[in-house]
N, C-alpha and C positions, 0 to 999 in steps of 0.2 A: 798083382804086382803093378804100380804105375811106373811110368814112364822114366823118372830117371832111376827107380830100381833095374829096370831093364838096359840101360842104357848102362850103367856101372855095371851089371853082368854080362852087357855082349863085353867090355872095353877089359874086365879082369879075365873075362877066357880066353883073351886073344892071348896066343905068344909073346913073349916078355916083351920083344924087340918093337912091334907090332902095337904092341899094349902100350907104350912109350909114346907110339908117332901118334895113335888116336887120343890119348889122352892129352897130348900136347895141342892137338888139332882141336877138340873140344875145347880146351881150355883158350883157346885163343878167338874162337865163334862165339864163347859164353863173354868177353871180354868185349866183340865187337857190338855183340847182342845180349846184353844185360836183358832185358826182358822179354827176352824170345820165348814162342810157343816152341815147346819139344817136343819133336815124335819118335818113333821107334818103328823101325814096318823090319821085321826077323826075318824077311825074305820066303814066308809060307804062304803059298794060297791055300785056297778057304778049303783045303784038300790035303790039308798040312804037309804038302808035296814042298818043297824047295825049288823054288823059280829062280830067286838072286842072291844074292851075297847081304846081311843085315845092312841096314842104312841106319843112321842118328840125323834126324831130319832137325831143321831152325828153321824158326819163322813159318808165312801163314801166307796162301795165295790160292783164289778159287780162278781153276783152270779152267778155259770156255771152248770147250771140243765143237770141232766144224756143224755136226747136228745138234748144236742147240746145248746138249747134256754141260753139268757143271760138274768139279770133282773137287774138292780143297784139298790143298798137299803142302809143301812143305816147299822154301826156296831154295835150303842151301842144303846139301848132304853130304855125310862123310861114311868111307865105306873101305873097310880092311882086303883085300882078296890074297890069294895066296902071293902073287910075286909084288904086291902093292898096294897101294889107294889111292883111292879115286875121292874126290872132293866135285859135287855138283854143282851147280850153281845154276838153277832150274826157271826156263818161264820167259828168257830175254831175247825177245824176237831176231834179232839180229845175230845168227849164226857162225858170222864168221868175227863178231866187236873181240870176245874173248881173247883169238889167236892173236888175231891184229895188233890187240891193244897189250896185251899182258906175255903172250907167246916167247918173245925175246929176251924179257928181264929174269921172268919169277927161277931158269935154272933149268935141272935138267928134268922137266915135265912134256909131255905131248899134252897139248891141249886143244881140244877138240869144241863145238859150238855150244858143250852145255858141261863139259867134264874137264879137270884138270887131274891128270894121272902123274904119278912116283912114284920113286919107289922105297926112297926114306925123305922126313922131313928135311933133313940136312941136306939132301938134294935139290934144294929151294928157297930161294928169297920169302920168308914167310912174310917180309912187309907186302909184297907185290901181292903175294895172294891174300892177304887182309883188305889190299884197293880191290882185288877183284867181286872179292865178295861183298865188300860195303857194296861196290858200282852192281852187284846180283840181286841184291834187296832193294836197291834204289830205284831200279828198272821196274821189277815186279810188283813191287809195293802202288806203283800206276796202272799195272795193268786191273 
C-alpha cells in the first residue's frame, strides 16, 4: 500500500467527527503544500508494538542529532488522539517563536514549542495555523 493509500485508511477509520477535522486539516497542508513529500509513520515500531498515535507527515528535513547521526522526517504532522489533535510543526529551533507568535490569535489551542493541540477544527482560526505552518516549512526548509 503507498502512502496516500495509507493515509485515506488511517483518515476513513477515524470517527466521523474526527474523520472531518483530519480530512479538513489535510486538505488544507495539501493546499498550502501542493507539492509536498507525504509520509505516513502508523505509530508501530519495528515490534509492531504501538508507541504513538498514526502521524500524516508533509514535507522533507534531514535532522542533525548532537552526535553527528542524520534522520530525514517530515516538517509538519497532523495526528487524531482520543480527546484531539495535535498538528506538528517540527525542526524550528526557537522553542518558544510558535506560542509567542501564533499562541493568542489561532483560538482555543495550547500550543507548545513544536505542537499546536484542539480539540475541534472550529476551535480555531485556521488562517492563523496556515501562517504557522507556512513560517514551519519556511524555517526548516534552512535548516
Amino acid at each position: 500500500m503507498n502512502v496516500p493509500e495509507q493515509i485515506l485508511q488511517y483518515i476513513t477509520g477515524l470517527p466521523e467527527a474526527k474523520q472531518t477535522d483530519i480530512q479538513e486539516l489535510h486538505n488544507l497542508i495539501l493546499t498550502i503544500l501542493p507539492e509536498t513529500k507525504l509520509w505516513f509513520d502508523n505509530g508501530k515500531n519495528s515490534e509492531n508494538k504501538t508507541v504513538a498515535n498514526p502521524t500524516i507527515g508533509y514535507g522533507f528535513q534531514t535532522i542533525k542529532y548532537a552526535d553527528g547521526k542524520t534522520r530525514d522526517f517530515f516538517q509538519i504532522g497532523i495526528s487524531a488522539y482520543t480527546t484531539g489533535i495535535s498538528v506538528y510543526i517540527l525542526g524550528i529551533k526557537d522553542k518558544t517563536y510558535l506560542a509567542n507568535t501564533y499562541g493568542k490569535e489561532i483560538g482555543k489551542a495550547t500550543v507548545t514549542g513544536y505542537c499546536i493541540k484542539f480539540k475541534k477544527v472550529k476551535d480555531i482560526n485556521t488562517d492563523i495555523l496556515a501562517e504557522a505552518i507556512k513560517y514551519g516549512v519556511q524555517a526548516t526548509s534552512k535548516n
